[in-house]
C-alpha positions in Angstrom: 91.6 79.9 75.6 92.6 82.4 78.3 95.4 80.6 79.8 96.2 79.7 76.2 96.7 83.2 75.3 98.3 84.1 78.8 100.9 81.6 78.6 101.3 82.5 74.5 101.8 86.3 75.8 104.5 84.9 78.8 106.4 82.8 75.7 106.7 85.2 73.4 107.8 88.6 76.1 110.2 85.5 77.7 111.8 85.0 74.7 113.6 88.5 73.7 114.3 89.4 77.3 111.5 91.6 78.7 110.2 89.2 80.9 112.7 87.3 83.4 112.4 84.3 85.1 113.4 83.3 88.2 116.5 81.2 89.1 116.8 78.6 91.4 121.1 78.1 92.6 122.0 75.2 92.9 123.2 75.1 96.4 121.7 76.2 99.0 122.9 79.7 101.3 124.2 77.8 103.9 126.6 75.6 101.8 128.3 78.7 101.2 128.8 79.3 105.2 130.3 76.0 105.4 132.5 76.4 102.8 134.6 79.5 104.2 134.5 77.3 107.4 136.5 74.7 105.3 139.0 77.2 104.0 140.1 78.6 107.0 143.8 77.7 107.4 145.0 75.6 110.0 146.3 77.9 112.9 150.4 76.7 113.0 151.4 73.9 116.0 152.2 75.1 119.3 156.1 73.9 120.2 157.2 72.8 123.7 160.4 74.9 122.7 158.1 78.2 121.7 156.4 78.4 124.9 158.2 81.0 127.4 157.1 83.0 130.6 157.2 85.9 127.5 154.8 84.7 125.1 152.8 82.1 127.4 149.4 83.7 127.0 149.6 84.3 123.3 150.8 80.7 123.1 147.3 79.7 125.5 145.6 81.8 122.6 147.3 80.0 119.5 146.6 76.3 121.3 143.0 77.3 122.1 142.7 78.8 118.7 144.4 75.0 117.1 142.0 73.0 119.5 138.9 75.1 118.3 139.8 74.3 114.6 140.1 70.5 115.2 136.9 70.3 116.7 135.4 71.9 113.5 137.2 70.0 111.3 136.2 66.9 112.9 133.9 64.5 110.6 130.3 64.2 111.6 129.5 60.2 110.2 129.7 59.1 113.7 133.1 57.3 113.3 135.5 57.5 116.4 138.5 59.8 115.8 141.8 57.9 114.9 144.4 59.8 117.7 148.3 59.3 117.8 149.7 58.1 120.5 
């Protein structure tokens, strides 16, 4: 009779609001992480033609920056990457 009346009190304060109840998301935290991970844009193609003595080293930065995102945009199934000759 206890838990009856308990679970009677929980029902009826549950139903106009006073009482909330917790909510479970539906993905977990770190699907969130990987999402902006996901969206970050691809860094723009480093040209044979761009690359001076002037801008080597930002050039070095934008490649490194390009390689860094293709390594976390690679898939994880375990298939071998397709390359271009």
């Amino acid at each position: 009779m206890k838990y009856t009346g308990i679970g009677l009190l929980l029902a009826v304060l549950a139903a106009p609001g006073c009482v909330s109840v917790p909510v479970v998301p539906d993905q977990p935290a770190g699907d969130v992480a990987n999402k902006d991970k996901a969206a970050a844009p691809k860094p723009l193609p480093v040209k044979v033609d761009e690359v001076t003595e002037a801008n080597a080293h930002e050039m070095a930065d934008t490649l490194q920056a390009e390689l860094e995102w293709a390594l976390k945009e690679t898939p994880t199934d375990g298939k071998p990457l397709k390359v271009r000759p």
